[in-house]
Structure formats: structure tokens, C-alpha cells
N, C-alpha and C positions, 0 to 999 in steps of 0.2 A: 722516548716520546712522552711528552706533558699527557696525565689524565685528560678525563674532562673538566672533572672540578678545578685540577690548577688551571685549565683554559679561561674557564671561566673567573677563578678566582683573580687573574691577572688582567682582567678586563678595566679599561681606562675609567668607565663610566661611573661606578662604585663611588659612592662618598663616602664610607666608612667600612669597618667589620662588617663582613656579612656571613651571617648562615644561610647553606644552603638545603633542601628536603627534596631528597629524590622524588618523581610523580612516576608511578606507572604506568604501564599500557603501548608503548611504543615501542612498534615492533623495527623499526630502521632509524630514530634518533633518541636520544637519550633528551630530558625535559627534568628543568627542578624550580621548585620556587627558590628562589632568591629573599632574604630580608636586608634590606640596606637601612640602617636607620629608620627602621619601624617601618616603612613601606614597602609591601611587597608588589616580586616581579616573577614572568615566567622567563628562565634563562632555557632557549633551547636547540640544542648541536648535533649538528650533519654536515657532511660534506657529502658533494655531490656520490649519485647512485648511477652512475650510467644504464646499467642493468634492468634498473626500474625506471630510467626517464625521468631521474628526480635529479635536478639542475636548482641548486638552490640562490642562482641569480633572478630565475622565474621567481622561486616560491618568495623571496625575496619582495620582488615589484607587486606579485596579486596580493602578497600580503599588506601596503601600502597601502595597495587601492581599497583592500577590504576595509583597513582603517579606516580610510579619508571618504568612504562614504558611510560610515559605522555600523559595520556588522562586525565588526572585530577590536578587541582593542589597540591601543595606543604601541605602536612599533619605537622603541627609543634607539639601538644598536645594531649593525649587525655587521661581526667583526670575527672574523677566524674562525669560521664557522658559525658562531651562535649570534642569536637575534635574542633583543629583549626587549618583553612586552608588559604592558602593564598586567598584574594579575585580578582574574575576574574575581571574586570570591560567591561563589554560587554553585548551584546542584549542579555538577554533570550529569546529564540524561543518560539513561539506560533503555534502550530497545523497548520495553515496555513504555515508557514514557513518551515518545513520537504520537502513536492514533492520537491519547487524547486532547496533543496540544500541537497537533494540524496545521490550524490556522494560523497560529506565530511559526511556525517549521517551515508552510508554505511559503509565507511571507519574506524570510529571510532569504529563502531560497530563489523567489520570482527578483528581489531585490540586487542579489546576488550575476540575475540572467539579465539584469535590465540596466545595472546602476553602475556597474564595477566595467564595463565596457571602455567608458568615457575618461577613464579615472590612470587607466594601464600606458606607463609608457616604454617606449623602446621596442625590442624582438617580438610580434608578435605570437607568442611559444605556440603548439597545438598537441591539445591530449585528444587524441585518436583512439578508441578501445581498442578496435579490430586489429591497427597497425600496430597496439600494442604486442595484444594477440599474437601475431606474427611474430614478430622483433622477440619474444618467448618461446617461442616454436625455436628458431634459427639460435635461441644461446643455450635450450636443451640439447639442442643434437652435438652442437659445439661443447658441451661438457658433459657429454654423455652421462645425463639423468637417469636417473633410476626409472622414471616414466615415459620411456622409451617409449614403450609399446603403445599406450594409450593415445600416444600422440596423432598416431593421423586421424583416428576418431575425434579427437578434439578440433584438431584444424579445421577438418569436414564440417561441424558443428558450427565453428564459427565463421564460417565461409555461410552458410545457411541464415545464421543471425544476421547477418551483414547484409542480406537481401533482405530480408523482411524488415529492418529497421527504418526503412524511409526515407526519405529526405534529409539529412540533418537540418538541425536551426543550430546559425550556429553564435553563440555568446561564449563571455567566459563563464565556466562551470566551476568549481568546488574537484569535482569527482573523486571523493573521498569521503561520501555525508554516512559516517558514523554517528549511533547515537552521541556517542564521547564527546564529539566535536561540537554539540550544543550546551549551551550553556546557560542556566537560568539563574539570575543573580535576585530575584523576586519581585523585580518590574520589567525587567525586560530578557530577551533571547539574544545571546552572541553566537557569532559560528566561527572557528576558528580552524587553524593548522591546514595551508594552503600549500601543502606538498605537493601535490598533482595540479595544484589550480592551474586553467590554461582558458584560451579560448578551444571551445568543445562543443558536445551534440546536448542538447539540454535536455534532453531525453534519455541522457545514458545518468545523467545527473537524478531522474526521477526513477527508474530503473535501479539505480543504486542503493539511494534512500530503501528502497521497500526490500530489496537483496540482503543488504548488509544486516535490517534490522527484522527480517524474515514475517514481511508483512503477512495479514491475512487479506482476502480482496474485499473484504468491507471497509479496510482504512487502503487500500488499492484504489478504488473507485474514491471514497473521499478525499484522495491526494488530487487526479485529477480533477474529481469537481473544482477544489478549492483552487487548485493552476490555472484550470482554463474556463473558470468562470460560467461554466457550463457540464450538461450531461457528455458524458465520454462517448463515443461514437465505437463500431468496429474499429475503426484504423487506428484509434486512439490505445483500442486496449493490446492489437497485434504490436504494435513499435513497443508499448512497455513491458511488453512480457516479452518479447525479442532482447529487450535491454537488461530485462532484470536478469534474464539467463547467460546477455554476454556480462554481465555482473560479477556472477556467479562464479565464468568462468575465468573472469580476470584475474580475482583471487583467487581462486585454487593454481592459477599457472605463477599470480605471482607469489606464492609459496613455495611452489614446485622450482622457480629460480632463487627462488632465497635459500631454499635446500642448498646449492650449489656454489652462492657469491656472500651469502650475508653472514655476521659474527658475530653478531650480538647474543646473550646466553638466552635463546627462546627456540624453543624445541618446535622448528619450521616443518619436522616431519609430523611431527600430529598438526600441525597445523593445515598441513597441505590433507592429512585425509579428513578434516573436519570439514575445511574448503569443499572439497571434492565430493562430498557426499552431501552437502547444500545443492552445489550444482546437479549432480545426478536427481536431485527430487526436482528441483523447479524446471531444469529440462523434461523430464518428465508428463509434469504437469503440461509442458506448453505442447510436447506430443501429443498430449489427449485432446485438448482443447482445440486445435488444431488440425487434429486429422492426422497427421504426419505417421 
């Protein structure tokens, strides 16, 4: 079986020699810059995850659309797995870095719930957290996880989230907004790596953001203001604290099945108790606040 790099290296598109420089951080595909004749590219390979809902003929299409409305760069290939895109050259954002630059974060992101709709063609795909949720329940017991036990209290949990969540509204989402995935090249913000993008609850999208990057609720409330162009109401702040904790619990269950299906060399059991103990505080939190 061919690496990645002779995958890539065999790729049509190439004009010349190239070097390529592994990126880290990717826990289910591998990513490298590319140099082809002095310009660089981000070269990056997966093939489908069934496991995870990751069908990379989606991420494929929302990555398009991301392009052709530009929140993303330029898509040039996407051939045996790997897509290639233009490279940004600019800061990756780190968790820290989201509160104080909000209002272009928001921005990409309302753009993303507004603009990339019109833009998607073919299978309408759908990221569903909840049904996530589930479809992880039913591949732990099927491979009898190590967090057997924990399970029905989990389930229980998100059966509970899933009522208080709301209405959905529903657009395509992102649902994957790590700091990582923004990118500031020093006049503007990109958002990139559409592996779950779907049409989705755009709430589990805002939920995410503050999850992933363990907001405090003074940049909480400023994400909403900045969304909804207004003061956050009760109902407003129950669906995001509903979301941010099925957030929470996404990633810890989707550790808890990378435990079990995934091969890449990343130690998914620390990953799942670091997960899991994110969740257990901001559930928590939303017990107290809540009455529950």
C-alpha cells in the first residue's frame, strides 16, 4: 500500500519537484504543505470515516462552496483521497485568540449560516449532533468499549440536551469551529477544514465554538450579541448551554469511538479522558444554572 506522501507525490497536478512539510494537529487526516515551484499548497488525505460520519464527497462539495463564497481558500484537486488548496500563510488562532477577535469570528461564521447555502450542490448531507450521539452509543456497544458503563448515563444526558435545545434553524454549519481552523493571514480571517460541514442546527455551531475553545460567559454573551444583533434573552442562553454541553459530549464519545476504529499514532485514550472531563464540568455548570 502507497504512503501518503507517494499519494501525494504522484498527484497529476504538480508542475515540478516538490517538497512536502508535514502540519500537525489532525486527529483523522494527515495535512502537509506542498512547495511546487516556489508556491505553496495545503495537500490533505482521508478517506472516508463512516464511524465518524465523515464522507469526504460532503466535505468535498462544502468545501467548494466555502471557497466560492471566500471564507476559504482556493480548492485546486481532489483526487485519491487528497484535495488541494491554496496555502494561507498566516497565524493559526489558538483558543485564546477567539474573545478578542469576536467580531471577524462572528462574522465568518454568520457568513458561513447565510451565504454557503445557495452555493452546495447535489446530496443534501445532514450533521445531526444528537443522531450523532446515538449512531456512537450503538458502535460502542457493537465493540464493546471500554465505557460500557458510563453509557446509559450518557445517552440519558443527551436525550435531556435534545429537549432543551429548541427548534433547530437550520443552514449549513462548519461543526468543527476550532480555534485551528481560523486563520489570520493580517487583513483578513479564513475558516477552513469542512470535514463535518453539513446543513445543521446553527446553534450546535455556536455551542461549539465556546465548547471547543472553553469559553468564559463574558465572551458567551458577546458571541451572542455579536450573532443576533441583540441582547441574548432566557431561551437564547438555555439552547447554547444545551449545545455547548452536547459539544462537549460529542467529543468525548467521538474519542471514545476512535478508541476503537481510528489508527493514526494519537493516544485517543487520553484524549477521550481529557474530552470527558470538559464534559463533566460544563454539564455541571448547566445542572446548577438550571435547577436540574
Amino acid at each position: 500500500m502507497s504512503s501518503t506522501v507517494e499519494i501525494i507525490e504522484r498527484l497529476s497536478f504538480w508542475k515540478g519537484d516538490i517538497e512536502l512539510e508535514p502540519l500537525s494537529g489532525g486527529l483523522s487526516n494527515e495535512s502537509f504543505i506542498v512547495t511546487d515551484r516556489g508556491r505553496k499548497y495545503v495537500a490533505r488525505y482521508g478517506l472516508d470515516i463512516p464511524v465518524h460520519h465523515v464522507i469526504r464527497a460532503r466535505e468535498l462539495e462544502i468545501s467548494r462552496a466555502a471557497a466560492a463564497v471566500g471564507l476559504s481558500p482556493a480548492l485546486h484537486l481532489a483526487q485519491d483521497g487528497v484535495m488541494v488548496f491554496d496555502f494561507v500563510d498566516g497565524k493559526t488562532y489558538a483558543a485564546e485568540d477567539l474573545p478578542p477577535n469576536l467580531p471577524a469570528v462572528v462574522a465568518l461564521i454568520k457568513r458561513c449560516h447565510t451565504e454557503m447555502q445557495y452555493h452546495v450542490r447535489g446530496t443534501g448531507y445532514l450533521f445531526w449532533v444528537f443522531h450523532v450521539l446515538r449512531d456512537y452509543a450503538h458502535t460502542m456497544r457493537e465493540g464493546n468499549s471500554r465505557m460500557l458503563a458510563e453509557l446509559p448515563r450518557l445517552v440519558a444526558i443527551a436525550e435531556e440536551l435534545e429537549a432543551s435545545s429548541g427548534q433547530p434553524v437550520i443552514s449549513i454549519c462548519h461543526s468543527d469551529l476550532l480555534a485551528a481552523n481560523f486563520i489570520d493571514d493580517g487583513e483578513r480571517l479564513w475558516l477552513i477544514d469542512w470535514e463535518y460541514g453539513a446543513f445543521g442546527n446553527i446553534w450546535f455551531d455556536l455551542g461549539n465554538v465556546c465548547a471547543i475553545s472553553n469559553f468564559p460567559r463574558e465572551a458567551e454573551a458577546a458571541l451572542l450579541q455579536a450573532y443576533f444583533e441583540r441582547e441574548p434573552d432566557a431561551g437564547d442562553w438555555r439552547r447554547l448551554d444545551a449545545m455547548r454541553c452536547a459539544a462537549h459530549l460529542r467529543e468525548a464519545m467521538w474519542a471514545m469511538v476512535s478508541e476503537l476504529h481510528m489508527t493514526l499514532d494519537v493516544d485517543y485514550e487520553a484524549y477521550t479522558a481529557e474530552q470527558l472531563a470538559g464534559f463533566e464540568a460544563a454539564h455541571a455548570r448547566y445542572r446548577e444554572r438550571y435547577g436540574l
